[in-house]
C-alpha positions in Angstrom: 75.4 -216.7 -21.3 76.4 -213.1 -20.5 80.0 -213.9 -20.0 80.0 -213.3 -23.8 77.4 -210.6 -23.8 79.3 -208.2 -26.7 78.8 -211.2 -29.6 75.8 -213.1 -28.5 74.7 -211.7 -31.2 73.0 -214.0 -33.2 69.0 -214.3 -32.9 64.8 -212.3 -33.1 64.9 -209.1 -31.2 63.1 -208.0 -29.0 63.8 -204.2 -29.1 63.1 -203.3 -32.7 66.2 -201.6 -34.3 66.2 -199.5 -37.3 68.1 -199.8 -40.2 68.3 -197.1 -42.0 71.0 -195.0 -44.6 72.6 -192.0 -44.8 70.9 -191.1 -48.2 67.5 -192.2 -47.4 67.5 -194.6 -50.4 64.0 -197.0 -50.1 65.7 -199.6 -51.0 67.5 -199.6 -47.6 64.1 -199.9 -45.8 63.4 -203.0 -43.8 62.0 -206.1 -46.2 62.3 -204.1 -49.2 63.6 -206.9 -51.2 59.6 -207.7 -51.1 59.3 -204.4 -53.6 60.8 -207.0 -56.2 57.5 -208.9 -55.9 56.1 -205.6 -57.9 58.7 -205.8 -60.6 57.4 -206.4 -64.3 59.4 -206.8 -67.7 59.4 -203.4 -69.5 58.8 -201.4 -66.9 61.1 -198.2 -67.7 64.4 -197.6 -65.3 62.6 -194.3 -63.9 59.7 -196.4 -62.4 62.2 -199.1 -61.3 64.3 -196.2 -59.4 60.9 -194.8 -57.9 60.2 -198.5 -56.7 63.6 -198.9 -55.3 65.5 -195.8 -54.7 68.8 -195.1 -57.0 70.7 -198.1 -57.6 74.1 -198.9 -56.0 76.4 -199.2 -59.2 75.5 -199.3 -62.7 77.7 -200.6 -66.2 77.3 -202.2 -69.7 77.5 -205.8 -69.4 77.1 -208.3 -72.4 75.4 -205.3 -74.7 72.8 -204.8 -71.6 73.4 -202.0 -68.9 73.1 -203.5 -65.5 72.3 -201.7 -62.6 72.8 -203.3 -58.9 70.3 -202.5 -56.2 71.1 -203.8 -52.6 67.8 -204.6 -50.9 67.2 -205.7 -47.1 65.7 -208.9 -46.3 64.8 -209.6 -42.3 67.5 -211.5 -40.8 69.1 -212.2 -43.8 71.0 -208.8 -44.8 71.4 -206.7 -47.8 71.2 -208.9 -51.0 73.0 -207.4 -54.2 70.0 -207.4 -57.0 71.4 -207.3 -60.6 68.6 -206.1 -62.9 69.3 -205.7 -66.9 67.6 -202.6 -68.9 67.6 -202.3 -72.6 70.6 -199.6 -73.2 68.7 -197.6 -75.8 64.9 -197.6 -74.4 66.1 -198.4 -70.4 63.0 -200.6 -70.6 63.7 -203.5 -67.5 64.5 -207.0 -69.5 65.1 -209.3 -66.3 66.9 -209.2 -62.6 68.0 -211.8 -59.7 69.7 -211.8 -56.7 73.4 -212.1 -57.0 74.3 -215.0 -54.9 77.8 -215.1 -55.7 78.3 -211.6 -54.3 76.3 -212.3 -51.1 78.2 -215.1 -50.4 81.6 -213.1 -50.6 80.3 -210.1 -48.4 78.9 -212.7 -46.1 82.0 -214.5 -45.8 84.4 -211.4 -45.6 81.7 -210.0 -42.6 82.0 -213.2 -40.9 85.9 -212.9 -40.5 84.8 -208.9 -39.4 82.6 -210.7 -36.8 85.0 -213.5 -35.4 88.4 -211.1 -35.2 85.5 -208.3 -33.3 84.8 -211.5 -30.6 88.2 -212.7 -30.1 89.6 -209.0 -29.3 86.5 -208.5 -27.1 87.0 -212.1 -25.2 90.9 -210.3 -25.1 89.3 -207.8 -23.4 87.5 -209.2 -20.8 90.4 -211.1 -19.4 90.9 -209.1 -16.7 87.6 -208.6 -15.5 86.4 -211.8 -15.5 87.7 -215.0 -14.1 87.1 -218.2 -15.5 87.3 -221.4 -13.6 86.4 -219.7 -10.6 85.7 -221.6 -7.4 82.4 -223.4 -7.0 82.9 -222.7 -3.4 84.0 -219.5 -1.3 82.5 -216.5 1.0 79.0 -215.0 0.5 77.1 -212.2 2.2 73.3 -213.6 2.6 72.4 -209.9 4.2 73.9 -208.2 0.8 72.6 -210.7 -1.4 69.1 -210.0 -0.2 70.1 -206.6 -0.3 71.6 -206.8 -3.7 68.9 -208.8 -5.8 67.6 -207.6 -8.6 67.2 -208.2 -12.3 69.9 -206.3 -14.5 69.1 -205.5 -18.1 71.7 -204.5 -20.7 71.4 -203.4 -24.4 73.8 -202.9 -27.1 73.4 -202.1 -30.7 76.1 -202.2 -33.3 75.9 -199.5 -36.2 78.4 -198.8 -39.2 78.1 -201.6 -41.8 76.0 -203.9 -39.8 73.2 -203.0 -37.6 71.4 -204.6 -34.8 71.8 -205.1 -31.3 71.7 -207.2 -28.4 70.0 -207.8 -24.8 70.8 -209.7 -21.6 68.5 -209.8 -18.8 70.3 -211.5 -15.2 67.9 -212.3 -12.6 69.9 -211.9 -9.3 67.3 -213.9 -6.9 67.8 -213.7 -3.1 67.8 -217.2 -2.6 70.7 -217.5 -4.3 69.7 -218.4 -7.7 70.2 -216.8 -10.6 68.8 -217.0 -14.4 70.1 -215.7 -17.5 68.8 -214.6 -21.0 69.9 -212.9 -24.3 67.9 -212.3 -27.5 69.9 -210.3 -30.0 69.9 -209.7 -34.3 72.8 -208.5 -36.5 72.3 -207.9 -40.1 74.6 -206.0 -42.3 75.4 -206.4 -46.1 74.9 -210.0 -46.9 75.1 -211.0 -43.3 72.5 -211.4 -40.7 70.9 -213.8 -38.6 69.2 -214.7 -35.0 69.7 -216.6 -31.9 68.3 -216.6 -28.3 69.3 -218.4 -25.3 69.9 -218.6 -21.4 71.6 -220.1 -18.9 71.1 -220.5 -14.8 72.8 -221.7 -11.3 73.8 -220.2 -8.2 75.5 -217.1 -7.7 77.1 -215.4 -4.4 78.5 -211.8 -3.4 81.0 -210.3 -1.3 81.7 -206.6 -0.8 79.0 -203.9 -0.5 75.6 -202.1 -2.4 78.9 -200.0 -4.0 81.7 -202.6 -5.0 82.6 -206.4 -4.5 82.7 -209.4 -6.3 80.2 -211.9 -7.5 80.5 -215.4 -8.5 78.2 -217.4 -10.6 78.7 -221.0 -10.6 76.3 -222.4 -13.9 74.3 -225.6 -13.3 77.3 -227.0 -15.7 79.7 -226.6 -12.8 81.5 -223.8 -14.6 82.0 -220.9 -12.1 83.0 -217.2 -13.0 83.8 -214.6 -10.9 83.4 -210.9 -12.3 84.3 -207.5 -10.2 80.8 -205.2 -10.2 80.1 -201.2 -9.1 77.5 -199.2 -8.9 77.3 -195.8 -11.3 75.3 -193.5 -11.6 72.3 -194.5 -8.9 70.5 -196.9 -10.6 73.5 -199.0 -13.0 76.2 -201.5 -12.0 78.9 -202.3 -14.4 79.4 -206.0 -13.8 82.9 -206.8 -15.5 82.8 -204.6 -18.9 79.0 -204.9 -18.9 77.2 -201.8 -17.9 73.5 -203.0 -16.4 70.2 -201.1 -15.9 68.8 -201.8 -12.5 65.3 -203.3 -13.7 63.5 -203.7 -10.7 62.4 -206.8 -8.9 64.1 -210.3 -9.8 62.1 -213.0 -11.9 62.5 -215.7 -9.8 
């Protein structure tokens, strides 16, 4: 499951990340799209914006002026809300999302995501080694020595936010268990996945540098170089991992 640690990315968190913006506009609080529960016809534009923050974008459309407001919805992203005003009293006639919209920044986020995971899989290529042997040298002394549970988080800012966790359970039997829980939403685009993974793992080198193998319960076996930085981190491939304490085993 870690082997693709940077884009797991898709699931509930468990560390609670903030979105916020760099104007402090309401309307990019968490859930505010539920503030369009308090919305009434004829309310004026000034209690609207004091409701939602200042809109996005405003124009005249079809002898209305339309202003957009981009409200957050959990785990779905920001949603593009079109709301009409009279132009001469700025008194609120109606408003819905704009589906259309979401869909295209959804989609062109999507392509973002999927050119972000193949340059990071590019990446990785020389630190970890797929089709490893199922087989090969291991250290029992330094896997005792060695086991642990490593936990890694990393959050994604700029036009999306979120983040995501593994936790690796290194047991000294040999064994090993995986697990990721991570969230992503940006503008029209969000969602949330979990998962985890186990088999047998084995080491060879020393409590500074070496090589360990997993081999899943699948059969699949990868082999990633690891180091210790920094006292209580390894870095196992291009992962950087917090020493967590005692293996869940």
């Amino acid at each position: 499951m870690f082997r693709s640690f940077y884009y797991t990315l898709l699931f509930s968190l468990i560390v609670t990340v903030s979105l916020t913006s760099g104007c402090g506009s309401s309307n990019m609080a968490l859930n505010s799209v539920q503030k369009t529960n308090e919305l009434q016809p004829g309310m004026s534009y000034d209690q609207v914006e004091t409701l939602l923050g200042k809109p996005r974008s405003s124009q005249m459309m079809n002898d209305k002026w339309v202003a957009r407001w981009v409200l957050q919805e959990m785990w779905v992203g920001y949603i593009p809300y079109d709301m009409s005003f009279d132009p001469k009293t700025k008194e609120l006639i109606s408003w819905s999302r704009n589906e259309k919209d979401f869909q295209k920044s959804q989609d062109n986020l999507q392509i973002v995501a999927d050119a972000m995971e193949e340059a990071e899989a590019s990446s990785n290529k020389g630190s970890a080694k797929g089709n490893a042997s199922a087989t090969g040298p291991n250290d029992e002394a330094l896997m005792r020595q060695f086991a642990a549970k490593l936990y890694s988080f990393s959050a994604v800012g700029g036009g999306q936010t979120g983040g995501s966790e593994t936790t690796i359970n290194l047991c000294p039997n040999g064994k090993f268990n995986d697990s990721s829980e991570s969230g992503y939403s940006g503008e029209g685009w969000g969602n949330a996945s979990q998962g985890g993974n186990g088999g047998t793992w084995r080491i060879t080198g020393n409590m500074q540098e070496g090589k360990i193998t997993f081999v899943y319960s699948s059969g699949e076996a990868w082999e990633y170089n690891y180091y210790r930085v920094q006292g209580d981190y390894v870095r196992l491939g291009d992962t950087k991992y917090g020493l967590a304490g005692a293996p869940d085993c």
